[in-house]
C-alpha positions as CSV (number, residue, x, y, z in Angstrom):
1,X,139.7,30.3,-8.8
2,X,139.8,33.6,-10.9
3,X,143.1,35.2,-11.2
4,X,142.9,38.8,-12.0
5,X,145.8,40.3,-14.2
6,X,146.4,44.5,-13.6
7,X,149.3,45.6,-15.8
8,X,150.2,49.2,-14.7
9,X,152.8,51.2,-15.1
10,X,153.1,54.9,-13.1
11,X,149.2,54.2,-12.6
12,X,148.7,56.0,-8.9
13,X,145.9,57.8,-10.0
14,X,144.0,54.6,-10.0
15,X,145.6,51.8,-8.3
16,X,144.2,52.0,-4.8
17,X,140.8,52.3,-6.8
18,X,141.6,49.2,-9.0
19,X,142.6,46.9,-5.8
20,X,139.8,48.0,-3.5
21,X,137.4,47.2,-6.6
22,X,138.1,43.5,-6.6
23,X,137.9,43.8,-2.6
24,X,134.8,44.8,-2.7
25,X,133.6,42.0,-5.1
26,X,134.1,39.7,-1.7
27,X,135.0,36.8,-3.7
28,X,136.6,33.9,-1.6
29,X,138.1,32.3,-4.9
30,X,140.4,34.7,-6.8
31,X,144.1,36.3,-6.7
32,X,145.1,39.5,-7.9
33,X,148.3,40.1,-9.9
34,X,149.6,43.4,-10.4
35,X,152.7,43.4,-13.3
36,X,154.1,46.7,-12.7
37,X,156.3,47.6,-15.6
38,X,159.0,49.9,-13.3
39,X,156.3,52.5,-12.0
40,X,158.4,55.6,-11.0
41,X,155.7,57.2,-9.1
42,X,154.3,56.0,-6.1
43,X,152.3,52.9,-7.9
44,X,154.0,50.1,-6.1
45,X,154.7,51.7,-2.5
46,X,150.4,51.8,-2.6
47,X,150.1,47.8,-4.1
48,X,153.2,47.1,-1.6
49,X,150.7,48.1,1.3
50,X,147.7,46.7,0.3
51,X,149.2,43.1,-0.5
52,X,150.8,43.2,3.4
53,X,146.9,43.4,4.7
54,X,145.1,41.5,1.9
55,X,146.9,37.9,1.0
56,X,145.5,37.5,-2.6
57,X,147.1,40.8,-4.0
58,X,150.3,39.8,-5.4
59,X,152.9,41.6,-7.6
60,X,156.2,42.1,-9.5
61,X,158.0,45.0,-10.5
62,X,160.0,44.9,-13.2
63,X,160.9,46.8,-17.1
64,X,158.8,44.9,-19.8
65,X,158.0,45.3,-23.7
66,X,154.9,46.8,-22.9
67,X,151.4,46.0,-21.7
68,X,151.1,42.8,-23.8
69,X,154.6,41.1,-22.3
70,X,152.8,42.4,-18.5
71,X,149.6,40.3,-19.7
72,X,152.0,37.6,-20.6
73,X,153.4,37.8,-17.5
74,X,150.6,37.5,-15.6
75,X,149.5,34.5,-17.0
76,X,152.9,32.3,-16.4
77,X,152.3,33.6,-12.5
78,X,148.6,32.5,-12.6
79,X,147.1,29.7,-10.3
80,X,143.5,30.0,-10.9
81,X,141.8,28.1,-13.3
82,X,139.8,31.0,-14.8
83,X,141.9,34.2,-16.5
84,X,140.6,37.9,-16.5
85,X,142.5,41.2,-17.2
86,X,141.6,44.6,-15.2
87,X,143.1,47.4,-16.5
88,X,144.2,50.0,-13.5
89,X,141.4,52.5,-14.4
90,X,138.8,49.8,-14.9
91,X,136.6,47.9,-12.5
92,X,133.5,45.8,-12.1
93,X,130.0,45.6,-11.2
94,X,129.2,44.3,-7.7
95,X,129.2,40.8,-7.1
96,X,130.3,40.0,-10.9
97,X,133.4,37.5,-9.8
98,X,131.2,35.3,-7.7
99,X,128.4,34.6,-10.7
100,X,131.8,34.4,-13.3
101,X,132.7,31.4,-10.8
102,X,129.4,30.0,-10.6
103,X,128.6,29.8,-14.1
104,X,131.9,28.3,-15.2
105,X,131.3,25.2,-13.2
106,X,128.5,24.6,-15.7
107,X,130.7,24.8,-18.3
108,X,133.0,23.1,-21.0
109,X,136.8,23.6,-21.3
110,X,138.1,26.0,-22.7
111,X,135.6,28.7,-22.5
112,X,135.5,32.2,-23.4
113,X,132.8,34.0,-21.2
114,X,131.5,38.0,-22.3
115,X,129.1,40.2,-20.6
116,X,128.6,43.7,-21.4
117,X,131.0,46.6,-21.0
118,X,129.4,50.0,-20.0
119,X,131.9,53.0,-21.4
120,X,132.7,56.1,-19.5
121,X,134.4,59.4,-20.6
122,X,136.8,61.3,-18.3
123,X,133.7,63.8,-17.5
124,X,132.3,60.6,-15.7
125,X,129.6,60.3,-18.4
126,X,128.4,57.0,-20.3
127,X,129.2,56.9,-23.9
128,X,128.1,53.6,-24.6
129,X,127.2,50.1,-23.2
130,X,129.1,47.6,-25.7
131,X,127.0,44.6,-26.2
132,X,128.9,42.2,-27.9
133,X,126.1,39.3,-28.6
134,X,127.4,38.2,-32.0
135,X,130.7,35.9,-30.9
136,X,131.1,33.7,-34.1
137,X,134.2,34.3,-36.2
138,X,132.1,35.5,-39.3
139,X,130.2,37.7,-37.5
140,X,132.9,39.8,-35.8
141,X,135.1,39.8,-39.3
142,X,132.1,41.7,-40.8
143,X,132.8,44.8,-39.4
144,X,132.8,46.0,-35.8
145,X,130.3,48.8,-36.6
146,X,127.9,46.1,-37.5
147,X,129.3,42.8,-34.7
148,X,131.0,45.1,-32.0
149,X,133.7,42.5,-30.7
150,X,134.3,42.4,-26.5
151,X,135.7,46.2,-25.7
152,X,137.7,45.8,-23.0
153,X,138.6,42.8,-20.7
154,X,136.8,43.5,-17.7
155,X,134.2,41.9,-19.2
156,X,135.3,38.8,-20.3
157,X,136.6,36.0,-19.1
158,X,138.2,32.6,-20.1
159,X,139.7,29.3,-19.0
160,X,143.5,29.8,-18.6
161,X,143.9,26.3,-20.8
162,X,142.7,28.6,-23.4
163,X,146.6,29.5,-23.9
164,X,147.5,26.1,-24.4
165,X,145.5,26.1,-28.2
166,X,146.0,29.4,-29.0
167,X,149.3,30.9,-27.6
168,X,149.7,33.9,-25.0
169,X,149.1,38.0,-26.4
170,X,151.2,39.0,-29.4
171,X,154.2,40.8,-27.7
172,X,154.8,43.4,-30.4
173,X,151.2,44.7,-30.7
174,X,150.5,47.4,-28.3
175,X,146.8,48.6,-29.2
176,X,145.0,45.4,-30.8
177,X,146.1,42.7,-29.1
178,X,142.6,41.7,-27.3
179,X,141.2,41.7,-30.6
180,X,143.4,39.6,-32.3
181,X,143.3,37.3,-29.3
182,X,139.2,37.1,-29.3
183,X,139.3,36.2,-32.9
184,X,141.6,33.3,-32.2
185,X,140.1,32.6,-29.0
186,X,136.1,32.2,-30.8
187,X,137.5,29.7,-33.2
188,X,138.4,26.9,-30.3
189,X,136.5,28.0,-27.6
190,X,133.2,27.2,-26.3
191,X,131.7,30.9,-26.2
192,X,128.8,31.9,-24.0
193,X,127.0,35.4,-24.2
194,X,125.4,37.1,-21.2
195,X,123.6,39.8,-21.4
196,X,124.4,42.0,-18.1
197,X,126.9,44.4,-17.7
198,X,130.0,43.0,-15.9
199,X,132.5,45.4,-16.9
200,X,133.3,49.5,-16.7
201,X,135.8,51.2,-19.0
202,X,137.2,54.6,-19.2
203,X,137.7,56.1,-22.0
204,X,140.2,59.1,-21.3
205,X,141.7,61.4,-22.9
206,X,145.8,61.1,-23.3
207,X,145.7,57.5,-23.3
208,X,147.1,55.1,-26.3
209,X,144.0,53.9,-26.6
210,X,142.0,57.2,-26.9
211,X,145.1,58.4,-29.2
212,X,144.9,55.9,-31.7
213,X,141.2,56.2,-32.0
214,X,141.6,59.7,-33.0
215,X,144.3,59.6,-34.9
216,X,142.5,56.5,-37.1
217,X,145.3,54.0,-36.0
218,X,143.0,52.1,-34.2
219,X,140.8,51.6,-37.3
220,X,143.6,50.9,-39.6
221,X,144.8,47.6,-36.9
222,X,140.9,46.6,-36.6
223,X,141.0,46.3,-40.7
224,X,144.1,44.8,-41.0
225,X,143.0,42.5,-38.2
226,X,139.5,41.5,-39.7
227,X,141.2,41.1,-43.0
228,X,143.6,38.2,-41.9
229,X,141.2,36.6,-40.1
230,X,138.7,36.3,-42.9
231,X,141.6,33.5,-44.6
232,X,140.1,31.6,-41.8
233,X,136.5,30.9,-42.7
234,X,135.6,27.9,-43.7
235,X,133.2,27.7,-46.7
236,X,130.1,27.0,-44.3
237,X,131.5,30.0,-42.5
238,X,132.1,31.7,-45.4
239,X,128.2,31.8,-46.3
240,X,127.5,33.2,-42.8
241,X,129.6,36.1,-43.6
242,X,128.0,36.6,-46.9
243,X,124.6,36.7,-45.1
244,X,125.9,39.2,-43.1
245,X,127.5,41.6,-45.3
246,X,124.7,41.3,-47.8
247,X,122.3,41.5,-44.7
248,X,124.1,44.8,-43.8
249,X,124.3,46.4,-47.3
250,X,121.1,45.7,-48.9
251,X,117.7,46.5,-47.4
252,X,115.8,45.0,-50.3
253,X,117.3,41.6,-49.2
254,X,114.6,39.3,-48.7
255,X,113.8,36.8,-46.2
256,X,113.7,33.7,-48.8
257,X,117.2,34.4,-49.2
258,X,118.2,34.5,-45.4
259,X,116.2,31.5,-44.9
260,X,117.7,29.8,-47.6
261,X,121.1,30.9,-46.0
262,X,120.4,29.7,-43.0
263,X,119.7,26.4,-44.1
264,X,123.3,25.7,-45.1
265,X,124.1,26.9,-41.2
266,X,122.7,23.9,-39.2
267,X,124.9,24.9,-36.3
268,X,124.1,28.7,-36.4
269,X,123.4,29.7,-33.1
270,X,123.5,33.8,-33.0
């Protein structure tokens, strides 16, 4: 089963859309949980009417330290076996949860499962398709602009046991939490890359997200983040991420060195 985490709070813009899109994915095997963090508008009236017609919506109401405590949340509450996070302005393409269920019965436990994200603006225009194919540790502590790491969480999806190796969402980071949980999660997990869009995020205007990527916050955490998890190569790893940044910064590198590199990589699969 797949449960679906939506942490909202005063989201009844988008709600109704939000529940009707996992109702339209007709997926027999998965529960909804919406962690509401004390909505003063009309949020949980609209999720208190859909759960009465549709038995795998369920939800709490309550004040919370944010969006990562609601994630954390959602997780203690899960029953399904596989974890995914929708946020309330998010949803999927069609029939995405039944092939996410299909494909992890092929698979090894823990595992940490990405498609790609396609990016919208408020205007209802796409941005951007993130395609995130490069999942190994050195790879994404390169640089984003060069390894783009999972954007949002509508595209990924892991085995709950996952939490059991690497702990729950870091309650006092409100922006770059999934990050810093990706590059934990790619160090234990088995990680498996596939290359169709699953996932649809808005980018809009007034959000903490959009905010701190105009502001430059956002760039700062992503360094800061990248930074503290390059202490955890190890050596063979660190050559990967040599080849990449010299890769990257050099066009005159040549291919007898890459192939030399790769040589001390048996495992390198990306």
């Amino acid at each position: 089963m797949i449960t679906i985490v939506t942490p909202v709070f005063n989201g009844e813009k988008f709600i109704e859309f939000c529940l009707q899109t996992v109702i339209a994915q007709h997926c027999n095997e998965v529960e909804h949980l919406v962690i509401d963090g004390g909505s003063i508008d009309n949020t949980v009236t609209i999720v208190k009417k859909y759960a009465q017609h549709y038995p795998h919506i369920r939800w709490i109401s309550e004040r919370d330290c944010g969006q990562s405590d609601a994630m954390n949340k959602g997780i203690q509450m899960a029953t399904g076996e596989i974890i995914t996070f929708l946020n309330v302005d998010d949803y999927y393409e069609p029939n995405v949860l039944n092939q996410v269920i299909e494909l992890f019965k092929t698979l090894p436990e823990p595992s940490f499962v990405v498609g790609n994200c396609r990016i919208w603006n408020d205007r209802n225009q796409v941005i951007d398709i993130n395609k995130p194919a490069k999942l190994r540790l050195p790879a994404l502590v390169v640089g984003l602009n060069i390894n783009p790491y999972p954007c949002n969480p509508c595209a990924y999806f892991y085995h709950r046991s996952l939490h059991d190796q690497i702990g729950n969402y870091a309650i006092d980071d409100h922006h770059a939490m999934d990050l810093d949980f990706i590059l934990r999660a790619v160090q234990v997990a088995h990680i498996k890359y596939v290359d169709q869009i699953w996932g649809n995020y808005r980018r809009i205007e007034g959000t903490k997200t959009y905010i701190a990527m105009a502001d430059g916050s956002s760039d700062r955490r992503v360094r800061h983040l990248l930074r503290k998890y390059r202490k955890h190569l190890t050596p063979i790893e660190w050559v990967e991420w040599c080849y990449w940044r010299t890769w990257t910064q050099s066009k005159s590198f040549s291919l007898r060195a890459v192939r030399k590199l790769l040589k001390l990589i048996p495992y390198y699969s990306q």
